[in-house]
BATI-275087 format. One record per residue (C-alpha): residue number from 1; residue in three letters; x, y, z. Coordinates in nm, 2 decimals. Layout:
<recs>
rec numi:NUM; rovo:ala; east:X; north:Y; up:Z
...
</recs>
This chain:
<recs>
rec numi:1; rovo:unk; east:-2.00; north:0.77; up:1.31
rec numi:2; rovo:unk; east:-1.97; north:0.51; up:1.57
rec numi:3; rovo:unk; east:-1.94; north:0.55; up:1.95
rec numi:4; rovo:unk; east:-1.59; north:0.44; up:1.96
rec numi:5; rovo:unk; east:-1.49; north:0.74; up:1.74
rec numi:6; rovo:unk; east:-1.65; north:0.99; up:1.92
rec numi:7; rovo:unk; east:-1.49; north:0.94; up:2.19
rec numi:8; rovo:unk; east:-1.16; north:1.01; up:2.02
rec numi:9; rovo:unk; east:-1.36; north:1.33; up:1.91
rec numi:10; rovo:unk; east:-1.16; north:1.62; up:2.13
rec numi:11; rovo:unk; east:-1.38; north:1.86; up:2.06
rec numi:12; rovo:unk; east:-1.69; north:1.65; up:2.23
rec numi:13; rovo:unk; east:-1.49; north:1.52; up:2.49
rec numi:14; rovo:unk; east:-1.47; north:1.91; up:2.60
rec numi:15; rovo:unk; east:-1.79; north:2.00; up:2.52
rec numi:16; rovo:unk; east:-1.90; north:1.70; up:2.74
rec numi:17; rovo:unk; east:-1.70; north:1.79; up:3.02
rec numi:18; rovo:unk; east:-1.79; north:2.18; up:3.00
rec numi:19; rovo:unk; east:-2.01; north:2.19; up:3.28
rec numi:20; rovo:unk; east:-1.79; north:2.10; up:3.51
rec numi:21; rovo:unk; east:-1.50; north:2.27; up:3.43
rec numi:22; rovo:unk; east:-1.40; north:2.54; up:3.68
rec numi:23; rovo:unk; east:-1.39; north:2.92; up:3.53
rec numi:24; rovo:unk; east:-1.05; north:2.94; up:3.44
rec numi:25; rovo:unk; east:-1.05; north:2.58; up:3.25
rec numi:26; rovo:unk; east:-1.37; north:2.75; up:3.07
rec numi:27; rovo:unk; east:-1.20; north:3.00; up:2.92
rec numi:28; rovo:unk; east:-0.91; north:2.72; up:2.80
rec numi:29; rovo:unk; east:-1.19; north:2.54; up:2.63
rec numi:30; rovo:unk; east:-1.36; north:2.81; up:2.49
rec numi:31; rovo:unk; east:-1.03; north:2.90; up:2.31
rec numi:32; rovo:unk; east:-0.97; north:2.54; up:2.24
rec numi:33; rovo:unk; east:-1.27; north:2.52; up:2.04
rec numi:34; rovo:unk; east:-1.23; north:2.80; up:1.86
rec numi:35; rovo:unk; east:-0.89; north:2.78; up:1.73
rec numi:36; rovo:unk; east:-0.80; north:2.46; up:1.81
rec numi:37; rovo:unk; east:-0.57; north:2.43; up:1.52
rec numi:38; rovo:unk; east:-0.35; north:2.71; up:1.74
rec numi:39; rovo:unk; east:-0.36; north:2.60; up:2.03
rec numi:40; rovo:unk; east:-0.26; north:2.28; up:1.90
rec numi:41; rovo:unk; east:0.13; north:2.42; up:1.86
rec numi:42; rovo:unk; east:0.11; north:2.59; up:2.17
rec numi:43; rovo:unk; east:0.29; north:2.56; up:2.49
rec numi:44; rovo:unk; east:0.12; north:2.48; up:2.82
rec numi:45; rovo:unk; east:0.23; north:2.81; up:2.93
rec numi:46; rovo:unk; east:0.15; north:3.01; up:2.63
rec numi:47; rovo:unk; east:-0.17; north:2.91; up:2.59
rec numi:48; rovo:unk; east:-0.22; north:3.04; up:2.99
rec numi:49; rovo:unk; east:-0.09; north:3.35; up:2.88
rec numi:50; rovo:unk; east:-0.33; north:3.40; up:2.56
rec numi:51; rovo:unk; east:-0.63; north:3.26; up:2.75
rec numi:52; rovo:unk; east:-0.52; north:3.44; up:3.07
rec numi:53; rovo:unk; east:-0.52; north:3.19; up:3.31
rec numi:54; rovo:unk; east:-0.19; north:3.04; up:3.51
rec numi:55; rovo:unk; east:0.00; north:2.75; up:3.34
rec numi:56; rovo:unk; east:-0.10; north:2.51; up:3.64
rec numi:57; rovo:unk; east:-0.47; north:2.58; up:3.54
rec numi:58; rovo:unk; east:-0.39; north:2.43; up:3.19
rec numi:59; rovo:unk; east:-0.25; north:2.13; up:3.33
rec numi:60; rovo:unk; east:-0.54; north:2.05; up:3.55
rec numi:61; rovo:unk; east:-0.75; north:2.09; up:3.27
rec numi:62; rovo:unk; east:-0.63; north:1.85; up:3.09
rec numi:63; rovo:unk; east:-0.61; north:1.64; up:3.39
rec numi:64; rovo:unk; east:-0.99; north:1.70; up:3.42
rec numi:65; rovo:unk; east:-1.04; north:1.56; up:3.04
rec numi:66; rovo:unk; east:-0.87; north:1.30; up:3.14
rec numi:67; rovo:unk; east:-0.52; north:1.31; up:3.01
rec numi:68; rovo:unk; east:-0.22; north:1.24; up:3.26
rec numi:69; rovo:unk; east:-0.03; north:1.57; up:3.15
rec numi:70; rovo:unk; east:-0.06; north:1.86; up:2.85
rec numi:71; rovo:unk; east:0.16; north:1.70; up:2.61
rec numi:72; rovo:unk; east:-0.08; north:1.40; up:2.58
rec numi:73; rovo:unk; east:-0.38; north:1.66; up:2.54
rec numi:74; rovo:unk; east:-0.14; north:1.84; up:2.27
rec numi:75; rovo:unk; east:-0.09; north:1.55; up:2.10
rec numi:76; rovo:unk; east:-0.42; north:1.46; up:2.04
rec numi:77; rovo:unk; east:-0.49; north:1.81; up:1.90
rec numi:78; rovo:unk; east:-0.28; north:1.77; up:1.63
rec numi:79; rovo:unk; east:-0.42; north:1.45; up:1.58
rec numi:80; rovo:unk; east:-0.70; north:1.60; up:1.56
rec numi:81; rovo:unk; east:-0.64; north:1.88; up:1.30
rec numi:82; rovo:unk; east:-0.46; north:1.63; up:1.05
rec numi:83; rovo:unk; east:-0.81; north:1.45; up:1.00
rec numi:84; rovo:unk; east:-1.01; north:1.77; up:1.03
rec numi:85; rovo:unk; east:-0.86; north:2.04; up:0.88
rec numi:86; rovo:unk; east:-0.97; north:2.05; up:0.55
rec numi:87; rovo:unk; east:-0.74; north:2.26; up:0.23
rec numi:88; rovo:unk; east:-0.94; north:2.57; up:0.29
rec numi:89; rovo:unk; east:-0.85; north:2.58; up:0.66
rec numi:90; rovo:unk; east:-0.51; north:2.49; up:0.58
rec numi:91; rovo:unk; east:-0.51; north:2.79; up:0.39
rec numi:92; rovo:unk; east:-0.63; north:2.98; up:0.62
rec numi:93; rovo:unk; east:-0.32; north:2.89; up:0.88
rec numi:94; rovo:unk; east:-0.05; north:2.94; up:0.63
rec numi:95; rovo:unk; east:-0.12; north:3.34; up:0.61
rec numi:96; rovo:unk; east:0.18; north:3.41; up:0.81
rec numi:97; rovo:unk; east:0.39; north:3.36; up:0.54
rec numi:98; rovo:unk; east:0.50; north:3.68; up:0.44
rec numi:99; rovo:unk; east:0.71; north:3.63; up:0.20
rec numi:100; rovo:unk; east:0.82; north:3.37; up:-0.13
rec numi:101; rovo:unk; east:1.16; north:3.38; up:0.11
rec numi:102; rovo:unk; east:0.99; north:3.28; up:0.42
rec numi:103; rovo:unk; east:0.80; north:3.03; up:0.27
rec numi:104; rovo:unk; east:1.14; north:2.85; up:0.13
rec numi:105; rovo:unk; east:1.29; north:2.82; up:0.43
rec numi:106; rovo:unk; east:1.00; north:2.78; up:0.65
rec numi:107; rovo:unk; east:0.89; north:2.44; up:0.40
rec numi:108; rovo:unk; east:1.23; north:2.34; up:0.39
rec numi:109; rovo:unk; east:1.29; north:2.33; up:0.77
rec numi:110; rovo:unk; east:1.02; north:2.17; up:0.85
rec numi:111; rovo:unk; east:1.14; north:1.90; up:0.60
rec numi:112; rovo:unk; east:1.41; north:1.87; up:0.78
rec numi:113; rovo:unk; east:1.24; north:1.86; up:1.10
rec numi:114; rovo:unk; east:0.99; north:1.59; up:0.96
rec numi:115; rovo:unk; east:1.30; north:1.38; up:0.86
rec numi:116; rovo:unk; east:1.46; north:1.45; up:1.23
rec numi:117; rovo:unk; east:1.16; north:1.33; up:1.43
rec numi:118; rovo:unk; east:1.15; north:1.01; up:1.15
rec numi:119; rovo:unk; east:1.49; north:0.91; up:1.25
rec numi:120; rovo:unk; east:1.41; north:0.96; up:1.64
rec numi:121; rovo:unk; east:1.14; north:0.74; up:1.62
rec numi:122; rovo:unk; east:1.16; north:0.48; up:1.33
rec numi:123; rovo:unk; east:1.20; north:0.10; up:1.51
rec numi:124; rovo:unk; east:1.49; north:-0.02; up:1.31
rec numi:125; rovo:unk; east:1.39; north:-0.42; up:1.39
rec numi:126; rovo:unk; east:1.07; north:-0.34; up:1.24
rec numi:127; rovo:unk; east:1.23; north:-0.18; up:0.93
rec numi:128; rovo:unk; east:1.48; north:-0.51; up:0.94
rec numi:129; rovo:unk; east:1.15; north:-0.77; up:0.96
rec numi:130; rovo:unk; east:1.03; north:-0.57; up:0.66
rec numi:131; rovo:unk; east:1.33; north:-0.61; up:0.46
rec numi:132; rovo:unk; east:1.36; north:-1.01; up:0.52
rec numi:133; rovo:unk; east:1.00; north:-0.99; up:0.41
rec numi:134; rovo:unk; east:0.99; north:-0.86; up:0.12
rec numi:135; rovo:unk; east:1.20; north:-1.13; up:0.04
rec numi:136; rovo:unk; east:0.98; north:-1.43; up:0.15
rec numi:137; rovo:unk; east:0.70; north:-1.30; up:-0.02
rec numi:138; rovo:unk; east:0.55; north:-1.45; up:-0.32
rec numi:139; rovo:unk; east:0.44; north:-1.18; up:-0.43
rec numi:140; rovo:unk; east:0.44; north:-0.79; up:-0.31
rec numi:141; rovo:unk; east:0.13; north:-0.54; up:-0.40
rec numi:142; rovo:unk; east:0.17; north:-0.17; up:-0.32
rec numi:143; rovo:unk; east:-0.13; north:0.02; up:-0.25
rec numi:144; rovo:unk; east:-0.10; north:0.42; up:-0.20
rec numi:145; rovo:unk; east:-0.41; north:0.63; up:-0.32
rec numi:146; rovo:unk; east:-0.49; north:1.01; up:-0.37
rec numi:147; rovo:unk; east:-0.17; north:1.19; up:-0.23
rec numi:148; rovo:unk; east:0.02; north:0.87; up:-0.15
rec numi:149; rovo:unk; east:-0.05; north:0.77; up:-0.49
rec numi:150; rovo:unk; east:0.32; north:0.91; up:-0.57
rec numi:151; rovo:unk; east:0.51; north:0.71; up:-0.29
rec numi:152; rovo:unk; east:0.37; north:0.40; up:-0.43
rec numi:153; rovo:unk; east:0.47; north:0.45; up:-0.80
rec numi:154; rovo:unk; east:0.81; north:0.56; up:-0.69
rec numi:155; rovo:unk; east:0.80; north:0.26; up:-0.45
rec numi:156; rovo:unk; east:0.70; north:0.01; up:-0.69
rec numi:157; rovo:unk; east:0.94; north:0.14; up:-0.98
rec numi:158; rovo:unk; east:1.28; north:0.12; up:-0.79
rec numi:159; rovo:unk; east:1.13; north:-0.24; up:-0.68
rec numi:160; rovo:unk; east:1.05; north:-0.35; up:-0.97
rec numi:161; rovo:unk; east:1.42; north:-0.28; up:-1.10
rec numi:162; rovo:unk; east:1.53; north:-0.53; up:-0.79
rec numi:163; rovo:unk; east:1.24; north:-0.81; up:-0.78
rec numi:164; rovo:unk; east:1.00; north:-0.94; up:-1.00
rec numi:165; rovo:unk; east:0.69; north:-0.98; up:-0.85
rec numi:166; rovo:unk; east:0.64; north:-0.65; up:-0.75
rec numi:167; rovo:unk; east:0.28; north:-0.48; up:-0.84
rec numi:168; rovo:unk; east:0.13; north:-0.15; up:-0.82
rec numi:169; rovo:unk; east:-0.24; north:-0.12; up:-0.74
rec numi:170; rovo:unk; east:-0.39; north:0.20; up:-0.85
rec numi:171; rovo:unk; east:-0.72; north:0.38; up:-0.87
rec numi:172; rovo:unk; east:-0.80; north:0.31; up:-1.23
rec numi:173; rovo:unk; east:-1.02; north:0.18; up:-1.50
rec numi:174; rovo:unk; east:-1.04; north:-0.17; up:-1.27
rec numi:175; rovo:unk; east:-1.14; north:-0.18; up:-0.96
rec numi:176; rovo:unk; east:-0.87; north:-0.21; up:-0.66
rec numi:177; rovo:unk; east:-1.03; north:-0.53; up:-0.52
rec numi:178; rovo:unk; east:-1.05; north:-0.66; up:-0.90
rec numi:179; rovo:unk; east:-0.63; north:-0.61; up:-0.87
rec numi:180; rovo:unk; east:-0.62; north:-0.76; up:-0.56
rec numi:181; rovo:unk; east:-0.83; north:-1.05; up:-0.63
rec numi:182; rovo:unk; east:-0.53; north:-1.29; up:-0.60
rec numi:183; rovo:unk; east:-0.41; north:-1.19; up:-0.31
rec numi:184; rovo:unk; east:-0.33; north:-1.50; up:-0.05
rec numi:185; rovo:unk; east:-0.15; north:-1.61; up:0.28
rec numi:186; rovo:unk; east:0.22; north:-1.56; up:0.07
rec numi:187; rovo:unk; east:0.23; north:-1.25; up:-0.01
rec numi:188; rovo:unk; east:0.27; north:-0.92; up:0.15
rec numi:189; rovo:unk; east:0.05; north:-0.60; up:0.11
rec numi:190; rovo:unk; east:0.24; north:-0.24; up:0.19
rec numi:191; rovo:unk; east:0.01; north:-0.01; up:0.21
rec numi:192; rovo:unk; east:0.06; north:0.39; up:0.22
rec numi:193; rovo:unk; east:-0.16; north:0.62; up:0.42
rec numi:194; rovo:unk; east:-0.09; north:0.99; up:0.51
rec numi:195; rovo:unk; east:-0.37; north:1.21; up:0.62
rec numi:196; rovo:unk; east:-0.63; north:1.30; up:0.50
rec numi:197; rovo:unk; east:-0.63; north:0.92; up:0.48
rec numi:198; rovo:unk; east:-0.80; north:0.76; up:0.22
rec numi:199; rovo:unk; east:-1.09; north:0.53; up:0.33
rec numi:200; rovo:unk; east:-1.04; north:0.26; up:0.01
rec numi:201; rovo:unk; east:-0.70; north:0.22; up:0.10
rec numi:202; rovo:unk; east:-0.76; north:0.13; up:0.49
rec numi:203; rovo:unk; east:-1.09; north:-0.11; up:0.33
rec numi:204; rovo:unk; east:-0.83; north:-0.29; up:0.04
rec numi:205; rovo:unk; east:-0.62; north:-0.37; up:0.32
rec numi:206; rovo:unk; east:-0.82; north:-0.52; up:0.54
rec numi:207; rovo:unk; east:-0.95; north:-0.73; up:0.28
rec numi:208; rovo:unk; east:-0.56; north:-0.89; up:0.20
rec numi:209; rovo:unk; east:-0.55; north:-0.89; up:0.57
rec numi:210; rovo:unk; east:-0.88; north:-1.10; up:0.58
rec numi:211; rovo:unk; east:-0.73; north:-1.29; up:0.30
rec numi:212; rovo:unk; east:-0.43; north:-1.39; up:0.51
rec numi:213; rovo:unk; east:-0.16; north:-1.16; up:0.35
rec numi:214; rovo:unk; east:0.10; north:-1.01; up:0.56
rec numi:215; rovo:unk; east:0.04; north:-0.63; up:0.58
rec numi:216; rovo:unk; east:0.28; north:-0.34; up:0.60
rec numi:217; rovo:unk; east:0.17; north:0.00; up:0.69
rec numi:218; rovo:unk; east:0.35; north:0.31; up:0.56
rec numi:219; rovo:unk; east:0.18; north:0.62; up:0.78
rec numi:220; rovo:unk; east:0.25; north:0.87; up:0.97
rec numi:221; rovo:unk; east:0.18; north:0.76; up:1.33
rec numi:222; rovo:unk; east:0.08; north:0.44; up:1.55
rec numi:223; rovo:unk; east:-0.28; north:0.56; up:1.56
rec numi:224; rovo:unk; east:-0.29; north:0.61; up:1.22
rec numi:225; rovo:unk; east:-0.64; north:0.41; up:1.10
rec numi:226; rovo:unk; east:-0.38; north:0.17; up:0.90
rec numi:227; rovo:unk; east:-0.15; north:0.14; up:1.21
rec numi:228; rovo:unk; east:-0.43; north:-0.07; up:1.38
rec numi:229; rovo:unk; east:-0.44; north:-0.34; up:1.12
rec numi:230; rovo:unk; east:-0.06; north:-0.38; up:0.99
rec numi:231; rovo:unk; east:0.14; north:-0.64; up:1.10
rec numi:232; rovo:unk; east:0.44; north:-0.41; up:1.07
rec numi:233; rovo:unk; east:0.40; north:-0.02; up:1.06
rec numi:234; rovo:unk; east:0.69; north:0.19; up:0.94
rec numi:235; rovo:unk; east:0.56; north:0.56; up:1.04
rec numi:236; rovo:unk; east:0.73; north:0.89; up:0.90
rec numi:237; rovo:unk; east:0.64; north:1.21; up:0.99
rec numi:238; rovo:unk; east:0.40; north:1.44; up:0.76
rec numi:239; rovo:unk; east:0.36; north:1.75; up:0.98
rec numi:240; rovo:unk; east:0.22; north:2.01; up:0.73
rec numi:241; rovo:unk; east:0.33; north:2.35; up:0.69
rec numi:242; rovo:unk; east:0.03; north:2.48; up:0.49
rec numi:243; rovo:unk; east:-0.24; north:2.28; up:0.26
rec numi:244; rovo:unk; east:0.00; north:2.03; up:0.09
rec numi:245; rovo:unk; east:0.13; north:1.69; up:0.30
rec numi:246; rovo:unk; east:0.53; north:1.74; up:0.32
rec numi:247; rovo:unk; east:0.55; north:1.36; up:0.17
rec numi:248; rovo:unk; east:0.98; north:1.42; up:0.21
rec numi:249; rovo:unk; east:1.01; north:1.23; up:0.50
rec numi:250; rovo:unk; east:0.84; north:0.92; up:0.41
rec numi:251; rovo:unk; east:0.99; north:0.93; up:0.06
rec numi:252; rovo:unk; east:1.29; north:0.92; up:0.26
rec numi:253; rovo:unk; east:1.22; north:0.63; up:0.46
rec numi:254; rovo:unk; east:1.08; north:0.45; up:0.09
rec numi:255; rovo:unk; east:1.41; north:0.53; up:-0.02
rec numi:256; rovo:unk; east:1.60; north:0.36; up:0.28
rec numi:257; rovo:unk; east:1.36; north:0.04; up:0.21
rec numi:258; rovo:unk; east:1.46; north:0.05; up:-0.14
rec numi:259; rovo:unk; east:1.85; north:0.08; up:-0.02
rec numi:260; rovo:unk; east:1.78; north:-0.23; up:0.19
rec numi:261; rovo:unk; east:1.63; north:-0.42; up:-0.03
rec numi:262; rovo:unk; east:1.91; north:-0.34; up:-0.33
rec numi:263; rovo:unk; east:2.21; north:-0.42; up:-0.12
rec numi:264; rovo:unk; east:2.08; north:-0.80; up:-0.03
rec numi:265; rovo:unk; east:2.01; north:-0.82; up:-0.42
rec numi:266; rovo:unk; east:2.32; north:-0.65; up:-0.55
rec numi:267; rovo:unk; east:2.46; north:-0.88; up:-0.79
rec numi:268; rovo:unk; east:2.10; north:-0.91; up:-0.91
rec numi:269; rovo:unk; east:2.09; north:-0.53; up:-0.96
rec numi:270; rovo:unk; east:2.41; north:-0.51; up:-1.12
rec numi:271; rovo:unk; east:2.36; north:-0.73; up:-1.42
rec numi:272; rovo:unk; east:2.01; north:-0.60; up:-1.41
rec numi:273; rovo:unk; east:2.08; north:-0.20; up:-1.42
rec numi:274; rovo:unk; east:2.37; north:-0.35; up:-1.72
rec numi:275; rovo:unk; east:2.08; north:-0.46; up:-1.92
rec numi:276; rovo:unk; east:1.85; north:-0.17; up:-1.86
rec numi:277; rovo:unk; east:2.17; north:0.05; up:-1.98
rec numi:278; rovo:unk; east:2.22; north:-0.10; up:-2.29
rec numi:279; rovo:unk; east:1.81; north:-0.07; up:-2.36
rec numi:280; rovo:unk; east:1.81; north:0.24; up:-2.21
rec numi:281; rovo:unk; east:2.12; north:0.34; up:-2.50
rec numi:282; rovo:unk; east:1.93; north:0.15; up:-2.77
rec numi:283; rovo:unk; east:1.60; north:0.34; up:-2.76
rec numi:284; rovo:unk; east:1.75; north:0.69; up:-2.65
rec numi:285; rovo:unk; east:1.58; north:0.65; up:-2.32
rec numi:286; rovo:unk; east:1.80; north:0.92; up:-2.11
rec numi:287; rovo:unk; east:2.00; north:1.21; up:-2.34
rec numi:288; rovo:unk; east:2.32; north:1.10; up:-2.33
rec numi:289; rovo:unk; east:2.52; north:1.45; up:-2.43
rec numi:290; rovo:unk; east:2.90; north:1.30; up:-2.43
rec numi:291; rovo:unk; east:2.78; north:1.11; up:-2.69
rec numi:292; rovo:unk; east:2.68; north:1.43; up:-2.95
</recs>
């Protein structure tokens, strides 16, 4: 672990700054530490209460770590658990679910949350320089590994109905470099990343970066690791609600892009999806029951 990333380290930040920390702001990082994936969803003022101290004693303290305000210190927190927590501690947070009941809605609103706070914050000239992309480039490679792996076959199969120079790299009996090996100055590489990221993915891409190939991050913040060396960065929320990644969000988001992408090509698609029908009819792909 390098300097730089320990000083993004929260935890040593306030285990640095402990000393001088008066007694109240003690006991706020004493809690901190112990629970910080609580207090990480907790209110300035909440936290006072459970810790015992005032709410303008939580401010200063994150004043003292350095952060102009709580939400900033808040915000790093949760930063923080996505790349710490690990499934067992996940568990461990989602006992509060009593019920099957609760668990439906509680998973399904916070899909619709995730989806809320992706509208609010997607840059839609980024979105439209990705779109006029994808058409310049030679060719496209889609890269999305462990969890993401998903996003980038559903990604690279609706694209592949559209263009024809689509490709999907995957974890498999080759090498990713190996399936990247072509990659040059023309072509674009979108690559997917939700936490716990996956180190191969950020490493491929900065290799097509190295190689000169424009690069598209799909993740779930700026500071994401792949945010830092995209060109473009489409980001879409992945708050979690227990030990799986809610990947609804940026599935929506993929969706849009494939939307995009279809109506510049929609002749193209139309005789295209005509063809793949009468295949599709041929070899019995989907059950067609008004035929029986």
């Amino acid at each position: 672990m390098g300097m730089k990333d320990e000083n993004k380290d929260l935890i040593k930040i306030i285990q640095k700054s402990f000393p001088r920390l008066s007694k109240g702001q003690k006991l706020i990082a004493e809690y901190i530490i112990n629970n910080y994936e609580k207090a990480a969803f907790m209110t300035a003022s909440k936290l006072g209460i459970k810790v015992g101290v005032s709410e303008s004693t939580v401010v200063r303290f994150a004043n003292v770590l350095g952060f102009n305000g709580y939400p900033k210190l808040q915000k790093e927190l949760q930063e923080l658990i996505k790349t710490k927590l690990t499934t067992v501690q996940r568990l461990e947070m989602t006992k509060d679910y009593s019920s099957e009941g609760t668990v439906l809605k509680k998973v399904l609103k916070a899909d619709m949350d995730n989806i809320r706070a992706t509208i609010e914050e997607i840059d839609m000239e980024v979105f439209q320089n990705v779109v006029n992309d994808i058409f310049k480039a030679k060719r496209i490679y889609i890269i999305g590994l462990r969890s993401s792996t998903t996003l980038a076959e559903y990604l690279g199969f609706y694209l592949n109905l559209i263009l024809d120079n689509v490709r999907v790299v995957s974890s498999g009996v080759s090498d990713i470099f190996e399936q990247m090996l072509r990659v040059g100055k023309d072509d674009m590489v979108i690559g997917i990343s939700f936490p716990r990221y996956s180190a191969n993915t950020l490493n491929a891409l900065k290799y097509t970066k190295e190689q000169g190939a424009l690069v598209v991050g799909i993740t779930d913040s700026q500071v994401s690791p792949i945010a830092s060396i995209a060109d473009y960065t489409l980001t879409a929320k992945s708050n979690m609600v227990s030990f799986v990644d809610s990947l609804v969000a940026p599935l929506s988001l993929i969706n849009a892009l494939i939307v995009a992408v279809g109506m510049r090509e929609k002749d193209e698609i139309t005789s295209s999806f005509g063809k793949l029908e009468k295949i599709w009819d041929m070899h019995n792909v989907y059950n067609n029951r008004n035929k029986l």
